[in-house]
N, C-alpha and C positions, 0 to 999 in steps of 0.2 A: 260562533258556530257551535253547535251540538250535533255531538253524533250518538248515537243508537246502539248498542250492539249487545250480543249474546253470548258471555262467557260459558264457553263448551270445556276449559283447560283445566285440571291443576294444577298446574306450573307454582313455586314459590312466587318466581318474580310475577306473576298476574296479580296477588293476590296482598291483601292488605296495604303495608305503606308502597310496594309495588307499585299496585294495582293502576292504571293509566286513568286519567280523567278524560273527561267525553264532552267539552265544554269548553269552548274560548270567550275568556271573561277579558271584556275591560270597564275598573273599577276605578274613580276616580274620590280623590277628596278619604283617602284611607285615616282612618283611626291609629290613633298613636297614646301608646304609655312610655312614659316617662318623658326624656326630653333628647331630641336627635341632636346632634354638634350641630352648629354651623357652617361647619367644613366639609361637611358630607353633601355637595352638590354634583349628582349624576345618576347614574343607574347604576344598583346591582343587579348582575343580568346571573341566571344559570340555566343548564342545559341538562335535558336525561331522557332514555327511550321513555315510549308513548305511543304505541303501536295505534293507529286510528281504527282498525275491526281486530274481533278474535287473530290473534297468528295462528293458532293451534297450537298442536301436541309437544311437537318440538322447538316451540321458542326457546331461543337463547337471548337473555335479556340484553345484551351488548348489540342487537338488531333489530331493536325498536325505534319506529321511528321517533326523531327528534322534536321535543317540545323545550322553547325556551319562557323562560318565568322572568318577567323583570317589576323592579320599581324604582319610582323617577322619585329620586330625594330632592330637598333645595328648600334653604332657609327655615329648617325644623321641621317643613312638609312632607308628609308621603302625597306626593301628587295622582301618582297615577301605580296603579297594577294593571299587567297584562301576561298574557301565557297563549304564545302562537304555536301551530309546529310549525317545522322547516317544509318548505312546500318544494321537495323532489320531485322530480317527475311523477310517479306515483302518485305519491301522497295528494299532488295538487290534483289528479286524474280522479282519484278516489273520493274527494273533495267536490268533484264535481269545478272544479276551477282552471281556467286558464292556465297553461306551464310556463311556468317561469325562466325567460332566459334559455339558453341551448343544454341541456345538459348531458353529457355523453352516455357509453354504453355502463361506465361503472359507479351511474348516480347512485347517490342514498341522500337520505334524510339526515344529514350531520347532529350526533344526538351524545354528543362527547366533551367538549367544551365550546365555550363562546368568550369573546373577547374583544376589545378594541383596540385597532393597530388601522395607523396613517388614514383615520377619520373613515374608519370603513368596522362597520359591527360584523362580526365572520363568527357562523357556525362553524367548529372544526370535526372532523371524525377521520381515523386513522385508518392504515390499510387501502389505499389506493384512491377511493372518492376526494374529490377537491373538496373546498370549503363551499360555504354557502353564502351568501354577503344580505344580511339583511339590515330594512332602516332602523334610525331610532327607534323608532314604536315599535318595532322587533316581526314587520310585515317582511315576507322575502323579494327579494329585489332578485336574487338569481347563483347558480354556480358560479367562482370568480377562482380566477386562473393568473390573481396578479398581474393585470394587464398584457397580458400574452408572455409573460417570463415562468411561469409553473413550468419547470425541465417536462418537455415530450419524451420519455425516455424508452429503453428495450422494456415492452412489459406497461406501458402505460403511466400515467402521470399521476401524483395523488399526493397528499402534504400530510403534514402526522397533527395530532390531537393537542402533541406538547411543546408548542415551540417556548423559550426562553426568551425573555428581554433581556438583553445587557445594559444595564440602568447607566452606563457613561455613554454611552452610542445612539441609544433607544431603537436599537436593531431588533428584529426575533430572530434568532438560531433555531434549527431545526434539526431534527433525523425522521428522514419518511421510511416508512418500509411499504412493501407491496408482493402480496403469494408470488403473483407475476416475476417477480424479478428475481425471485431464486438467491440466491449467495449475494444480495449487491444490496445494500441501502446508501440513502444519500443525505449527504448533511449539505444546509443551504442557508444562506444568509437574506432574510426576506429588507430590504431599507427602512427608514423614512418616510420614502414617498408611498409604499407598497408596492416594490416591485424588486426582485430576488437578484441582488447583482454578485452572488456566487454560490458555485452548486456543485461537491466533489460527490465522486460515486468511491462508495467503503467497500469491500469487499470482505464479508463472515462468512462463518464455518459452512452455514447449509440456510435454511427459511425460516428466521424464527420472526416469532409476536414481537414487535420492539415497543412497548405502550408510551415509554418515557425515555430519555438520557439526561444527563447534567452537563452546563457548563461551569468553565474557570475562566479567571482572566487570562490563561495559557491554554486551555483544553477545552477537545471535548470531548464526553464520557459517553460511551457506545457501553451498550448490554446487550451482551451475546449468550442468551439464556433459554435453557430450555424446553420451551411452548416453540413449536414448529407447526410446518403447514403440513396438515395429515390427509395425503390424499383421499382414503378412506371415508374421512368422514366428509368432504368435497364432495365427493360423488355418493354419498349414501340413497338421496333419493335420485339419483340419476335410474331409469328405468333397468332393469338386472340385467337383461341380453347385454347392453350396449355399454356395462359398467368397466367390463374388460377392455374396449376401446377409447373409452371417454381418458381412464385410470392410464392407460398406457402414453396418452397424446400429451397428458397432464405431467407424467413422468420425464418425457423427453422434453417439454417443454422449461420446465421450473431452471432457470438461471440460465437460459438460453435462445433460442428463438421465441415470440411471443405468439399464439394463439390468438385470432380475429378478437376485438374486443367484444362482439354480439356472443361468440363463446363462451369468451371468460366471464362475462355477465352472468351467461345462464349458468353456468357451472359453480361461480359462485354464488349464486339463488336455490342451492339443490339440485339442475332441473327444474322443474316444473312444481316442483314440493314447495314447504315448509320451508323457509332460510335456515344454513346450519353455521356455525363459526368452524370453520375449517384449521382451526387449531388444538394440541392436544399435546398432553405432559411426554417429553421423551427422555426417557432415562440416560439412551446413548449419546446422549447428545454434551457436549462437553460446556460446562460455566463459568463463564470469564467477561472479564470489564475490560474494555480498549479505552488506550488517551490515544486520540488526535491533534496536534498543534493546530490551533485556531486556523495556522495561515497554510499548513502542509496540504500535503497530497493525498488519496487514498493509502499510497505504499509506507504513510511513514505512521500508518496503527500501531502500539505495542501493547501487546495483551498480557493480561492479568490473570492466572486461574484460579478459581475458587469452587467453594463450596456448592454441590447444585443448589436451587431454589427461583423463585419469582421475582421481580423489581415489578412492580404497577411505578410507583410514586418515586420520586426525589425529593427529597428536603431542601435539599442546598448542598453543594460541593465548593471546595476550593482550594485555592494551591498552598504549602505550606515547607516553605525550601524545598526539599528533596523528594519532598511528596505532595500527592493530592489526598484529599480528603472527602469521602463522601457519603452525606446520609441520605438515608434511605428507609422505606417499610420494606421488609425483605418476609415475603413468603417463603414455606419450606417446600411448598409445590401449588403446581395451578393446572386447572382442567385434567385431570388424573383420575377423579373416579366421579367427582362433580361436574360434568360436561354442558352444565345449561347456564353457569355465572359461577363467579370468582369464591367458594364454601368449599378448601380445601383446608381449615383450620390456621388457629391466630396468626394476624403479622405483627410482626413488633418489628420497632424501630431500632434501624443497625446501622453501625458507624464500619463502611471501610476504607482502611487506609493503605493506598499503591505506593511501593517504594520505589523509588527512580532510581536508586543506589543498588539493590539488591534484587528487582524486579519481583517481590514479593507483593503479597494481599493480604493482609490479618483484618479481621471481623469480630467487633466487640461489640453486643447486645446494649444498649443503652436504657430499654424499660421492657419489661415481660409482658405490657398489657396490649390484649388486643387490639389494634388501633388502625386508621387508615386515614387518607387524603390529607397528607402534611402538607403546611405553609409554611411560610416566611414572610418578613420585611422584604421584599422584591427588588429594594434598592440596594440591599445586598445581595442578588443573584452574583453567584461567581466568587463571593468576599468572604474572608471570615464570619461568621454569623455564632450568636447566643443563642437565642431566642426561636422557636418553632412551637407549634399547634397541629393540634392533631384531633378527631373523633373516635371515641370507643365502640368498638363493636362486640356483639353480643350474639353466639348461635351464627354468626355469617350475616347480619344487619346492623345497622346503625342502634345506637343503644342513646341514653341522655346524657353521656360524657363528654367534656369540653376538655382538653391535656393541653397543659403548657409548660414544655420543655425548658429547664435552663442546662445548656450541655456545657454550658465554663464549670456550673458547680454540681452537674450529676443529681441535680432535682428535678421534680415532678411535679405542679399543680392541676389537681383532678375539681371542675364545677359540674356537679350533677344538677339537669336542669330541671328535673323533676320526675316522679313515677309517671310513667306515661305517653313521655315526649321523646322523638326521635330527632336528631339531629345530623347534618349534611354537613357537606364541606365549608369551614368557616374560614373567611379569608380576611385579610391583614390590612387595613387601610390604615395607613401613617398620618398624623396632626400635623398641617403644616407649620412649615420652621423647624420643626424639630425634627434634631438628629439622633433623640434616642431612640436606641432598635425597636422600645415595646411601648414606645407614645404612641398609643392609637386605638382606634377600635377594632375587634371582629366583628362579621358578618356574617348572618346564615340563614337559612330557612330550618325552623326547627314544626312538627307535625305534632300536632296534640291529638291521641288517642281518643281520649276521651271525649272531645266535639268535632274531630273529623277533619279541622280547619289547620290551616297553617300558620305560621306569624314570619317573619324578615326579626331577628333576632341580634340585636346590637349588643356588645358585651368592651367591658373597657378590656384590651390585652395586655395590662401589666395585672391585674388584679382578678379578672374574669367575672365582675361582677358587673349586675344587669346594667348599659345606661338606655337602652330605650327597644320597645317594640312595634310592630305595622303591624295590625291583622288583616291577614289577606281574606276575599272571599269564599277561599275554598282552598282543596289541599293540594299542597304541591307534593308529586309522587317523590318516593327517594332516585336520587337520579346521579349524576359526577360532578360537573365540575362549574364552579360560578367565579365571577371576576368583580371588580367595583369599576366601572368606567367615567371617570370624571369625566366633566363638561369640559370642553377646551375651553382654552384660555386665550387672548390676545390674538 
């Protein structure tokens, strides 16, 4: 499908590697250099806004709707490319298409991550909207609520962006948050089958953004940080008479009784405007990291204070006697004076370490360079880990740097992949059999400047050097987050 439309914005995020494509391509029998493993039999799928017409003035790139990019590997083949959106309510209205499935008052277009868990492909996006479950060929199938276990909770139901696998269980951990729910987020154990057979309610300081957490094989790591929900900017297009009422219902409401969800829909759409991201830098607001025992209660958080700043991303955390250990891109601030996407200046990669002995936090810089969207070996979520990857950013955009961290000895490997080219989150696929941490390849979509097009970008991860490329049809916008989804087996 092609869509049409008239860029009336300036917006950063509209424009260049931004900019949203208007075209759903399916491209089969793709071009390849070099030579793909044979072990790489599945889909790498990723996800990023892709608003379908103009938003206008005040988009905020984190609410666009979602477009996912996949391609089907198998036996040295690029089989197929394709790049759908997520068909929400809207978006499939807008589309001109049949809606998909029931989807309540606080649909969205899930444009955050995607992933596969218990034979089911799930768009994810944070902040109250569920997931979205679409087929293999990456068509939507519908909003999915984990067969009727998604907690209905005070303030509404919604799953987070970043759940965790625990590679001995093959469980996903989670932490949701939701404006609605005021001081309470919920950590959930999704199974096996897909379906959530535990869900405790946390209790934090006041309403913050929680984009990420970490687990351990003991813990789970809550980030209690401060990006909160700004009534103000909630109700900025709400009509001006009615802002004093809207503001005051919104007040009494936040961690307490929930507002009709047709409300809380529109008030989190502006009104009748523009969508705004209802969160914003608060100084007052106090910075600290919580462990929860895997198996505990809400009441047994013990909190950590630190330094203000931002967590987006986790690396990997894990227990180490008497402490935990966790890395992290740690911003110095977020949405502060930059209120339309995440250009409050560098994040570099920070190791802290909570002591259980002394209930201290210390924070030690591990690289100066601007970087963003860390991975890992996944089979070590929770475990000690070497080994992490990282992209360079440049001005508040992705740049042509590939970072491969070794944090046992405090180096740095930087592959520049060329003048020109922009690079996305490269993620970690493991050689079967092997148990070493960096036998594997990366994967990414990297955007060449210069012809407009994209490529699926194979790099071996102990070396970072090229083993093979897909050229896609066209460009895939800069976007968040992609996964490798093998073919099941047996």
């Amino acid at each position: 499908m092609t869509i049409t439309t008239t860029r009336t914005t300036t917006s950063r995020y509209l424009q260049d590697d931004f900019a949203p494509v208007h075209e759903e391509h399916t491209t089969t029998a793709l071009a390849v250099t070099g030579v793909l493993p044979d072990f790489l039999d599945g889909r790498y799928l990723r996800i990023g806004p892709n608003p379908v017409h103009d938003p206008g003035e005040n988009y905020h790139w984190f609410l666009g709707a979602g477009m996912v990019h996949g391609v089907r590997l198998r036996d040295g083949r690029a089989d197929w490319y394709r790049n759908r959106w997520v068909r929400s309510h809207d978006v499939a209205t807008e589309l001109g298409e049949p809606v998909r499935g029931t989807p309540g008052a606080s649909d969205f277009a899930a444009n955050t991550n995607v992933l596969e868990h218990a034979g089911r492909t799930l768009a994810l996006v944070e902040g109250g909207s569920p997931p979205y479950e679409l087929t293999a060929e990456l068509d939507t199938v519908g909003p999915c609520d984990f067969g009727g276990t998604l907690p209905q909770t005070a303030g509404g139901s919604g799953y987070t962006a970043h759940p965790h696998e625990d590679p001995e269980t093959g469980e996903l951990h989670a932490v949701s948050y939701r404006w609605t729910r005021g001081n309470r987020v919920d950590y959930s154990v999704l199974d096996t089958s897909g379906r959530i057979r535990r869900s405790v309610e946390i209790e934090v300081h006041g309403s913050p953004m929680m984009h990420d957490f970490a687990l351990t094989e003991r813990h789970v790591v809550i980030y209690d940080l401060p990006v909160t929900f700004d009534v103000r900017r909630a109700t900025a297009d709400v009509p001006r008479l009615a802002q004093p009422v809207v503001r005051a219902a919104l007040n009494r409401v936040i961690g307490r009784n929930p507002l009709p969800e047709p409300v809380i829909a529109r008030v989190a759409r502006g009104g009748s405007g523009p969508a705004t991201l209802p969160y914003s830098w608060n100084p007052d607001y106090p910075a600290r990291i919580g462990l929860l025992s895997r198996d505990g209660d809400g009441s047994d958080v013990r909190w950590f204070e630190i330094d203000p700043c931002y967590i987006f991303h986790t690396l990997n955390a894990y227990d180490d006697g008497d402490s935990v250990v966790v890395d992290v891109i740690r911003h110095a601030k977020m949405f502060a004076t930059v209120l339309d996407g995440p250009n409050e200046g560098p994040a570099t990669l920070t190791r802290f370490v909570l002591d259980l002995t002394s209930g201290r936090a210390t924070e030690q810089r591990f690289d100066q360079r601007a970087q963003e969207f860390p991975r890992h070996d996944e089979r070590l979520t929770g475990r000690r880990h070497r080994y992490g990857y990282a992209v360079g950013f440049e001005d508040g955009v992705t740049g042509d740097a590939v970072i491969r961290h070794d944090l046992a000895a405090g180096t740095h490997q930087v592959r520049n992949l060329g003048s020109g080219r922009q690079a996305s989150e490269f993620c970690f696929v493991p050689r079967p059999g092997s148990a070493a941490e960096d036998d594997g390849v990366l994967m990414g979509y990297v955007h060449d400047l210069a012809t407009g097009r994209s490529s699926l970008t194979v790099l071996d991860a102990a070396t970072l050097e090229d083993v093979a490329g897909v050229e896609l049809p066209g460009r895939v916008p800069a976007g968040f987050h992609g996964n490798w989804a093998p073919t099941a087996t047996g």
